[in-house]
C-alpha atoms as an extended CHARMM CRD file, in Angstrom:
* protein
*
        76  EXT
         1         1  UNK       CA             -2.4090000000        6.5370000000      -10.1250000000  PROA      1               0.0000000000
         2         2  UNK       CA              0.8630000000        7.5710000000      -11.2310000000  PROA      2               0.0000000000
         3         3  UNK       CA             -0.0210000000        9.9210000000      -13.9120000000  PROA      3               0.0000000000
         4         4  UNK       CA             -2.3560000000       11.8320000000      -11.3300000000  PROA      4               0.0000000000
         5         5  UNK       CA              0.8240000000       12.7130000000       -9.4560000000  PROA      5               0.0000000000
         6         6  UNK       CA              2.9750000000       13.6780000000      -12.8740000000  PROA      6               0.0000000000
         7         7  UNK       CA              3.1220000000       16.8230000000      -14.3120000000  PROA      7               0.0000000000
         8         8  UNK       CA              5.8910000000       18.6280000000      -16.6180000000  PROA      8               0.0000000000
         9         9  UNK       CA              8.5130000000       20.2780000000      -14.1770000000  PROA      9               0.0000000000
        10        10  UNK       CA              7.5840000000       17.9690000000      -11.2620000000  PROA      10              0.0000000000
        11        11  UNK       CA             11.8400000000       17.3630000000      -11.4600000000  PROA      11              0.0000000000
        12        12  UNK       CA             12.0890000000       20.8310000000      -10.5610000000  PROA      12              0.0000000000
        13        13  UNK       CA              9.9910000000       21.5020000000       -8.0860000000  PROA      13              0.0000000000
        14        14  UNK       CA             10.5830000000       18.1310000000       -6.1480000000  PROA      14              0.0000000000
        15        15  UNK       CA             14.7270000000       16.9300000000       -7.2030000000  PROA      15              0.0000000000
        16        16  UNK       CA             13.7320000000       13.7080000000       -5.5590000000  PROA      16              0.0000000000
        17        17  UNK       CA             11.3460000000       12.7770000000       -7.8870000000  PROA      17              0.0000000000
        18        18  UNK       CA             12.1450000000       10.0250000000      -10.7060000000  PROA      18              0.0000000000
        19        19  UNK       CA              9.9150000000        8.7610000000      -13.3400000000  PROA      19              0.0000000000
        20        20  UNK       CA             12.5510000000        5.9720000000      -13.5150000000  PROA      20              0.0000000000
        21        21  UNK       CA             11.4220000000        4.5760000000       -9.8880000000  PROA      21              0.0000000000
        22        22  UNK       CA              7.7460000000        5.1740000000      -10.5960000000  PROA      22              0.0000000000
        23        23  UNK       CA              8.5070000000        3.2420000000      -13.6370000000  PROA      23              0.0000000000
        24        24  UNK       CA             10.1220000000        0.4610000000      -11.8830000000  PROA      24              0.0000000000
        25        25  UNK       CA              7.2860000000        0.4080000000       -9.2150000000  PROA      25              0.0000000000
        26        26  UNK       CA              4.5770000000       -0.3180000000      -12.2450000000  PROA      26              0.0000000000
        27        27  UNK       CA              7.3210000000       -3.4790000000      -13.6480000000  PROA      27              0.0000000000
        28        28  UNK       CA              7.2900000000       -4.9630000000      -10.1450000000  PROA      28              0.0000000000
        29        29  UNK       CA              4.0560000000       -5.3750000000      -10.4330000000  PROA      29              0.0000000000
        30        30  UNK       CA              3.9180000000       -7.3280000000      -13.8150000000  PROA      30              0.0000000000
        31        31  UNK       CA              5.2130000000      -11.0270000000      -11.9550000000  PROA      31              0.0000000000
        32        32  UNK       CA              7.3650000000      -13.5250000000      -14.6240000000  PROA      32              0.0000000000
        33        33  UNK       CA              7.5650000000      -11.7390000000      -17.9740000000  PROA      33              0.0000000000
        34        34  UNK       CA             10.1000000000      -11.9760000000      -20.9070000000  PROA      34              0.0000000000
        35        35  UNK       CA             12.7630000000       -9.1610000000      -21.0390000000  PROA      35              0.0000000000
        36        36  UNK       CA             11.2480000000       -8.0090000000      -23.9590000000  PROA      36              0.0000000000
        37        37  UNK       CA              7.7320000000       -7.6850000000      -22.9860000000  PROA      37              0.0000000000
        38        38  UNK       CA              9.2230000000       -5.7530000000      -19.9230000000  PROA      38              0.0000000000
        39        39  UNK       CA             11.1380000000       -3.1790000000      -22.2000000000  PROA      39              0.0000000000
        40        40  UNK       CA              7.8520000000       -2.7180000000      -24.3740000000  PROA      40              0.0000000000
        41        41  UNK       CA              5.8070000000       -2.1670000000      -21.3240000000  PROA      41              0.0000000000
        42        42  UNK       CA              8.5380000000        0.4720000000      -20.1900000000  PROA      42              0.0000000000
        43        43  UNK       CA              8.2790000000        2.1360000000      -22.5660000000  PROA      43              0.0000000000
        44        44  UNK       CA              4.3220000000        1.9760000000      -22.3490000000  PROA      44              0.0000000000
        45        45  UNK       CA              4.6700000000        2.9190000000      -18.3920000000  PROA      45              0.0000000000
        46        46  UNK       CA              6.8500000000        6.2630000000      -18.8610000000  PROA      46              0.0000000000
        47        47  UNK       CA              4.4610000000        7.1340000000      -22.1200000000  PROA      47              0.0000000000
        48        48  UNK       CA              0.8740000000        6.3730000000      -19.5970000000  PROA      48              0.0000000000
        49        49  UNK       CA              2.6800000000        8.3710000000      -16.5260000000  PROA      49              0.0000000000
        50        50  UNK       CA              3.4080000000       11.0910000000      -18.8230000000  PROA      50              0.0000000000
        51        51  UNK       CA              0.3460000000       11.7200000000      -21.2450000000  PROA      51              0.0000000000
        52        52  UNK       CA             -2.0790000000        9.2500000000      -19.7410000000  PROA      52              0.0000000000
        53        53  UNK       CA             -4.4900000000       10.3070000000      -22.3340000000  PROA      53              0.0000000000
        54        54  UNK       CA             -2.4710000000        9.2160000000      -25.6140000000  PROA      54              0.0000000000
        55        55  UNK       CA             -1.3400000000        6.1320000000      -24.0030000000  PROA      55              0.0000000000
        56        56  UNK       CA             -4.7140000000        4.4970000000      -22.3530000000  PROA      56              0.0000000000
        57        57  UNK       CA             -6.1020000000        2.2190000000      -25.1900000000  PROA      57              0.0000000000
        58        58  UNK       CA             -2.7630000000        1.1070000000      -25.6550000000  PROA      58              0.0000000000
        59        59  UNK       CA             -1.2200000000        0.3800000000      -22.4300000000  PROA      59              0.0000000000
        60        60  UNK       CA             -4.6870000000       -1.5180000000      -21.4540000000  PROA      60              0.0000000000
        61        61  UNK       CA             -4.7150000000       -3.7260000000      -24.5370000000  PROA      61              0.0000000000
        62        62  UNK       CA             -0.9070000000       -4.3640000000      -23.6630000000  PROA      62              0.0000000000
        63        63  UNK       CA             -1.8780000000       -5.4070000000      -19.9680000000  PROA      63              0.0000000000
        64        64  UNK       CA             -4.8040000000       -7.7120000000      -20.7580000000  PROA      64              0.0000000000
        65        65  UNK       CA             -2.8430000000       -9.4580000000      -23.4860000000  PROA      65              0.0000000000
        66        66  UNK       CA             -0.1270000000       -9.8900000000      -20.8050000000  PROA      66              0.0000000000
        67        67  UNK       CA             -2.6330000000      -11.6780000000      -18.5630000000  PROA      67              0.0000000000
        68        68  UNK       CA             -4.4980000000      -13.5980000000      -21.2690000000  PROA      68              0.0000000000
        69        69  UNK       CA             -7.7530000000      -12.1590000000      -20.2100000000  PROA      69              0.0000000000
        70        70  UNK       CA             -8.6990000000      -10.3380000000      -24.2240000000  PROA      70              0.0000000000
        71        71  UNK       CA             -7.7740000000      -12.1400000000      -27.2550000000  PROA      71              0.0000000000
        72        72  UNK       CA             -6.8720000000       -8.7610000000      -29.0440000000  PROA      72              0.0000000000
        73        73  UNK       CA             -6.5140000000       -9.7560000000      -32.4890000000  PROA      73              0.0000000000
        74        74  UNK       CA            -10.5130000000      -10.6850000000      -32.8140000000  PROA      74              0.0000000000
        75        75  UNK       CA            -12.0360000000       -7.8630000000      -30.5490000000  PROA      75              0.0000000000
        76        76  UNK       CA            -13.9260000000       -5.1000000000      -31.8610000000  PROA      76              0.0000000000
């Protein structure tokens, strides 16, 4: 949802904007995870809000593993 609402120069054009909050909102979400799972999906958050395109196989694989639901490492 986020990324629909991005675009390049939306600091400008609204100073109240932060891709730091939006970022944040996304982490609440997540419940009990380790520190460093939360950094990695940072990182995976601001690079999905910001080029949604590059970023969707790999921020989806990176939320199913958090939730147990795909064993990546034997789907095709």
């Amino acid at each position: 949802m986020l990324a629909f609402l991005y675009y390049p120069g939306i600091e400008v054009d609204d100073p109240s904007y932060s891709l730091a909050e939006d970022i944040d909102w996304c982490l609440a979400r997540l419940g009990d995870v380790s520190n460093l799972e939360r950094e990695r999906m940072r990182a995976l958050f601001a690079r999905a809000i910001t080029d949604p395109t590059a970023t969707r196989e790999e921020l989806f694989t990176a939320l199913v593993k958090l939730d147990g639901v795909l064993d990546v490492d034997r789907h095709e």
